[in-house]
C-alpha positions as CSV (number, residue, x, y, z in Angstrom):
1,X,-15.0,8.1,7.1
2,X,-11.8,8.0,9.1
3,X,-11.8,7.4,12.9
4,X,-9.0,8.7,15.1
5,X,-8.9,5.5,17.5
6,X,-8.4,3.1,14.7
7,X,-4.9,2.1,13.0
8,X,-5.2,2.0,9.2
9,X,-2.7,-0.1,6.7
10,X,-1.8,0.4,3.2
11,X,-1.0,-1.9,0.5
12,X,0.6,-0.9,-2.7
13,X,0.6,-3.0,-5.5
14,X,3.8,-1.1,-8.0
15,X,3.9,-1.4,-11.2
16,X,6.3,1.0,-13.5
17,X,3.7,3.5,-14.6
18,X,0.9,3.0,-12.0
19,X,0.7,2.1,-8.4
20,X,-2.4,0.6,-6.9
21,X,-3.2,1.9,-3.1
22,X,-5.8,0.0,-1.0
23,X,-5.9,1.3,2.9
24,X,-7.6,-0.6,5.0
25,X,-8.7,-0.2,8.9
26,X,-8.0,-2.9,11.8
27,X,-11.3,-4.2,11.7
28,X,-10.2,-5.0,8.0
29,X,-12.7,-2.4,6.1
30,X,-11.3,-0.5,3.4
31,X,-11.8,3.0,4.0
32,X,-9.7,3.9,0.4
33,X,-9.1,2.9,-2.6
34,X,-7.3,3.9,-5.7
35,X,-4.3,4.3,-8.3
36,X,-1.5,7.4,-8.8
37,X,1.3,7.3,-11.1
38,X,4.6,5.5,-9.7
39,X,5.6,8.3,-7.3
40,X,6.7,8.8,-3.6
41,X,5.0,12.3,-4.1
42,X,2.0,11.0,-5.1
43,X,1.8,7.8,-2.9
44,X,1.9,10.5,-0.2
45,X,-0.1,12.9,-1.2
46,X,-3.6,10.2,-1.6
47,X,-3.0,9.4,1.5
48,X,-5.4,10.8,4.2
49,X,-4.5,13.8,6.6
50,X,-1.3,13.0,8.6
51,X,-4.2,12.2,11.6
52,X,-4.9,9.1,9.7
53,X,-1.3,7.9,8.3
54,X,-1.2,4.0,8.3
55,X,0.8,2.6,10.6
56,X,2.0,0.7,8.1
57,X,2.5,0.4,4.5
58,X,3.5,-2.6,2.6
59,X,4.9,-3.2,-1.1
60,X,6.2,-6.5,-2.6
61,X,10.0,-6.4,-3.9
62,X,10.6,-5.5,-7.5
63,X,11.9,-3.5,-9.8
64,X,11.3,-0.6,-7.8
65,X,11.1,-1.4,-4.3
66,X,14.4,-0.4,-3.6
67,X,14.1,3.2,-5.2
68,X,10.6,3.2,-3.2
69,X,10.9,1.8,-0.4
70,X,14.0,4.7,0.1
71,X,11.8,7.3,-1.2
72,X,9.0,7.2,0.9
73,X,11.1,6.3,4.0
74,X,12.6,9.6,3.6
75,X,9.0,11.1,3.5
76,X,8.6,9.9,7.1
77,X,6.3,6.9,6.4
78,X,6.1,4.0,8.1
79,X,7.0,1.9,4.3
80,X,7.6,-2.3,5.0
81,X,9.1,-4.3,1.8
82,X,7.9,-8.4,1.2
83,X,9.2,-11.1,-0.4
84,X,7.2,-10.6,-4.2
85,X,7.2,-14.9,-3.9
86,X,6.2,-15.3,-0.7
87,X,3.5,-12.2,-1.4
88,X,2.4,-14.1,-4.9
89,X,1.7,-17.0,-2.9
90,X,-0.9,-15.5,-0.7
91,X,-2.3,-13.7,-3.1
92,X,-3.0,-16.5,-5.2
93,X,-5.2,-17.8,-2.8
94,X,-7.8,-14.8,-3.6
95,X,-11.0,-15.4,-6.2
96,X,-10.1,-12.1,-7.6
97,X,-7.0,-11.2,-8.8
98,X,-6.1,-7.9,-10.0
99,X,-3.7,-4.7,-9.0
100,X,-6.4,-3.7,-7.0
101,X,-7.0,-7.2,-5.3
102,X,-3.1,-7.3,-4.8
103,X,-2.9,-4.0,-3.2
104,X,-5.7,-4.8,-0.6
105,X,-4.3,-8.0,-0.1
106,X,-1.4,-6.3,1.0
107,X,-3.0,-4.2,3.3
């Protein structure tokens, strides 16, 4: 499922208890999908092999973003925050909206 010549991005739609994780490739196929509790550990640890590490990984601001954002920088990964407003308006452009929408979206 992953390819080595390919960059991959992650979007992560936060919420206090859960955090939805979309990854996506450059051609705009997502290759994974799913949700882990609110954790830098855990973000880390879905995703793929360090082979395959996005080369980026985007989260709107929040509540947490801060905490985050520092978290999984200290990890090593290549973490990018957004303006939630400026995020909520392009993502209110989509037919489907949920945290699993949002977190593609982001990707």
């Amino acid at each position: 499922m992953w390819r080595t010549a390919v960059e991959y991005y992650a979007g992560l739609d936060v919420s206090l208890k859960e955090v939805s994780i979309c990854v996506v490739d450059d051609a705009g196929c997502v290759v994974a999908r799913g949700s882990v509790m609110t954790s830098p550990d855990a973000i880390q640890r879905f995703l793929p092999d360090k082979g395959a590490v996005p080369a980026r990984i985007v989260h709107e601001s929040g509540q947490l973003a801060i905490w985050l954002h520092r978290q999984l920088a200290k990890l090593g990964l290549p973490i990018v925050c957004i303006d939630a407003r400026l995020a909520h308006k392009a993502l209110s452009a989509r037919l489907n909206k949920s945290d699993k929408a949002d977190a593609e979206g982001l990707a």
